[in-house]
Structure formats: structure tokens, C-alpha cells
GUVEX-811783 format. One record per residue: x, y, z of N, C-alpha, C in turn; residue number from 1. Coordinates in steps of 0.1 Angstrom, whole numbers. Atoms other than C-alpha are relative to their C-alpha. Example, Ala and Ser with C-alpha at 12.3 -4.5 7.8 and 13.67 -1.06 7.14 Angstrom:
2
[rec [9; -12; 0]; [123; -45; 78]; [9; 12; 0]; 1]
[rec [-9; -11; 0]; [137; -11; 71]; [-8; 11; 8]; 2]
This chain:
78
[rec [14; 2; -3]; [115; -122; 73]; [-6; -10; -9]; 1]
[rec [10; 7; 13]; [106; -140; 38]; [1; -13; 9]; 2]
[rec [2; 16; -6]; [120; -173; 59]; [-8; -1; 8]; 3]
[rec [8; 3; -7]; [94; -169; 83]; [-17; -5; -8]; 4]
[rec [17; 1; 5]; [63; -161; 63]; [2; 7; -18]; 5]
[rec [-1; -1; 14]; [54; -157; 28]; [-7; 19; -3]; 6]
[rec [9; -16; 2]; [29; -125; 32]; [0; 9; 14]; 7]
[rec [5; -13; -12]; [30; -92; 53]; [-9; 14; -5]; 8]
[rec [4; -14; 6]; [11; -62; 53]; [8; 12; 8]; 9]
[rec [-4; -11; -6]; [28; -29; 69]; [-5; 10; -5]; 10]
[rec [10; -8; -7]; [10; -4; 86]; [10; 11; 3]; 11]
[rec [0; -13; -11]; [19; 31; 97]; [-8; 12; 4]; 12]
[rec [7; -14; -3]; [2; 56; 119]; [-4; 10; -4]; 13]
[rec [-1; -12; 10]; [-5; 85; 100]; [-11; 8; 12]; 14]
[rec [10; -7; -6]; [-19; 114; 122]; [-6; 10; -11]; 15]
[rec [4; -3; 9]; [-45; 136; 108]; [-14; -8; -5]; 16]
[rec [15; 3; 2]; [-80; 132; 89]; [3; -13; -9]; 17]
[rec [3; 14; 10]; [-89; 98; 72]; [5; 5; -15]; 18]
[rec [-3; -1; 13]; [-82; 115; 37]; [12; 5; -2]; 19]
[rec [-7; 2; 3]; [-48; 118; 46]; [10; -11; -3]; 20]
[rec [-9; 13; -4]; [-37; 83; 48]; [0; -4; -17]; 21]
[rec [2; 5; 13]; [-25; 70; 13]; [10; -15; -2]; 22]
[rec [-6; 9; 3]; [-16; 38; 4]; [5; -6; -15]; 23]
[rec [-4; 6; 10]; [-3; 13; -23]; [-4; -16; -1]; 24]
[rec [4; 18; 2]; [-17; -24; -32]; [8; -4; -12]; 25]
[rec [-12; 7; 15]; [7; -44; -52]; [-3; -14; 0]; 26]
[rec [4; 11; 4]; [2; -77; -64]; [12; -4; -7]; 27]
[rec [-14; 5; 1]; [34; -100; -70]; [-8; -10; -6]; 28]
[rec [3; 13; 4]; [22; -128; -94]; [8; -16; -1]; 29]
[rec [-12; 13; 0]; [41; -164; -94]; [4; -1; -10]; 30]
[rec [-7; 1; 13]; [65; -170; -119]; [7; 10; -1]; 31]
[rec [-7; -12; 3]; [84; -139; -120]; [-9; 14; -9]; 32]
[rec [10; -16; 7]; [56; -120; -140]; [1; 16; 6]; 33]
[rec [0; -17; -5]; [57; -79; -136]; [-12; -1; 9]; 34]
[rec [10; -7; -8]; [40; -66; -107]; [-5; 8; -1]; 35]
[rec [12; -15; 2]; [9; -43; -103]; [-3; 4; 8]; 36]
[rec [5; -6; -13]; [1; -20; -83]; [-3; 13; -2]; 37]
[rec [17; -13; 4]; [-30; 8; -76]; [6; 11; 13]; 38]
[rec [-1; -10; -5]; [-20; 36; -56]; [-10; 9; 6]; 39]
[rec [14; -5; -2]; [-48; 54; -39]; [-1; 9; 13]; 40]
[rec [-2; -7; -8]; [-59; 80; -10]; [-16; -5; 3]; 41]
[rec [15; 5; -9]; [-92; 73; 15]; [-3; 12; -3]; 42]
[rec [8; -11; 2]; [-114; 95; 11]; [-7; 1; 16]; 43]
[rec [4; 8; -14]; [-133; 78; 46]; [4; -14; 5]; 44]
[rec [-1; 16; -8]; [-128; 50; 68]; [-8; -3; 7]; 45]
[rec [15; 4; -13]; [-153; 33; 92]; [5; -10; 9]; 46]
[rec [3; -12; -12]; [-147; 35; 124]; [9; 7; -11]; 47]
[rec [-7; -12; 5]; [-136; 70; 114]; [14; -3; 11]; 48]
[rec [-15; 1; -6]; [-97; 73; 118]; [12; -13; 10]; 49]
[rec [-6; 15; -2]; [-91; 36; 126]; [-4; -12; -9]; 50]
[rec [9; 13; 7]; [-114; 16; 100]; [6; -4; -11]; 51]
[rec [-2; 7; 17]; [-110; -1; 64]; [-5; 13; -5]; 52]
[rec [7; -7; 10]; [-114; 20; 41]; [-16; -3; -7]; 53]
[rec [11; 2; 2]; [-147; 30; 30]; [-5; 6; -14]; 54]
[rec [-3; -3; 18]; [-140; 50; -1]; [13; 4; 0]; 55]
[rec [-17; -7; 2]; [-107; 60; -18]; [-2; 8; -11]; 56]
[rec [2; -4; 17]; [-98; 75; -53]; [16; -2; -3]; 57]
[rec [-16; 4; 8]; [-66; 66; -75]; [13; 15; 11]; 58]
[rec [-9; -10; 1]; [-36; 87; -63]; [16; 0; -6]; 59]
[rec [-9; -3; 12]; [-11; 90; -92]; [13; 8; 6]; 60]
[rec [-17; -8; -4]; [15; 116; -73]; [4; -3; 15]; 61]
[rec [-5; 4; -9]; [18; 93; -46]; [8; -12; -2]; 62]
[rec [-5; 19; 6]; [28; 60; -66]; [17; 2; -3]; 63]
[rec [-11; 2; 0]; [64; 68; -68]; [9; 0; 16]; 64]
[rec [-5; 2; -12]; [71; 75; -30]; [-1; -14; 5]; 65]
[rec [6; 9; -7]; [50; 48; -20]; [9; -12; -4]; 66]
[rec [-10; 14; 5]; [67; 19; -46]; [11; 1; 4]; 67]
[rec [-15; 3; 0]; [104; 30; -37]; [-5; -9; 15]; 68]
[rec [1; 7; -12]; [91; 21; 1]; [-1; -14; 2]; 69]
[rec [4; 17; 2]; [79; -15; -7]; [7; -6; -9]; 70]
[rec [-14; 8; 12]; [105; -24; -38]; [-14; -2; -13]; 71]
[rec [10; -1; 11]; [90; -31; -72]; [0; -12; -1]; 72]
[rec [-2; 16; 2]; [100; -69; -73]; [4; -9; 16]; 73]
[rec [-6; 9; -10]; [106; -98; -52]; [12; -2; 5]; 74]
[rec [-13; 0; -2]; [135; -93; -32]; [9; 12; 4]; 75]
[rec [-7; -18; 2]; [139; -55; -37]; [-2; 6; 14]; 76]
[rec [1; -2; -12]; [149; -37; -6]; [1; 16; 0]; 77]
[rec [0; -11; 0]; [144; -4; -16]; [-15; 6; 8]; 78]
């Protein structure tokens, strides 16, 4: 996929109330620098159950599931 495009985002459905959906934002800097990334759970969305998030809060015992899913580096197919 990287030969096509540089950036994706991946999405999945999650049934259930807006404050179960939890995500992960990672940030890959150029150069090989270590990546960062915030881990977090909605609290609401807008529209309700299809929107942007409208609030979240950190979620700390989600950030290990979430990182194996996405890799921790450029390349990583874990």
C-alpha cells in the first residue's frame, strides 16, 4: 500500500455507545525519529454514533492493544 500513498487512516465499526470507541494517534516524524502516540477514548461524538469526536480523555490500558495493531515504526507489520 506505502507504493501507492504515503498516508492512511483505518477505521473500524465499533457497535455500541460513542464512549466505547477508542482510538490511537501516532505521529511518525521524518528522519527516523521515535514515534508518538496519545491513546484515548470519546467520551461523545457529533452526530452522535457517527461524528468526530467531540470530547475524549487519555486511555492508558488501551495503548498496548491499540500500538501492536498499527506497528510502532515505519514498516512494522505488527
Amino acid at each position: 500500500m506505502r507504493n501507492v500513498v504515503n498516508e492512511i487512516i483505518v477505521q473500524e465499526w465499533i457497535e455500541g455507545a460513542d464512549s466505547d470507541v477508542y482510538f490511537c494517534l501516532k505521529y511518525r516524524p521524518p528522519g527516523g525519529s521515535q514515534s508518538i502516540s496519545f491513546t484515548g477514548r470519546k467520551i461523545c461524538q457529533w452526530p452522535i454514533q457517527v461524528g468526530g469526536t467531540a470530547s475524549c480523555m487519555p486511555a492508558p490500558e488501551a495503548a498496548a492493544e491499540l500500538t501492536a495493531l498499527i506497528g510502532n515504526e515505519p514498516g512494522a507489520t505488527s
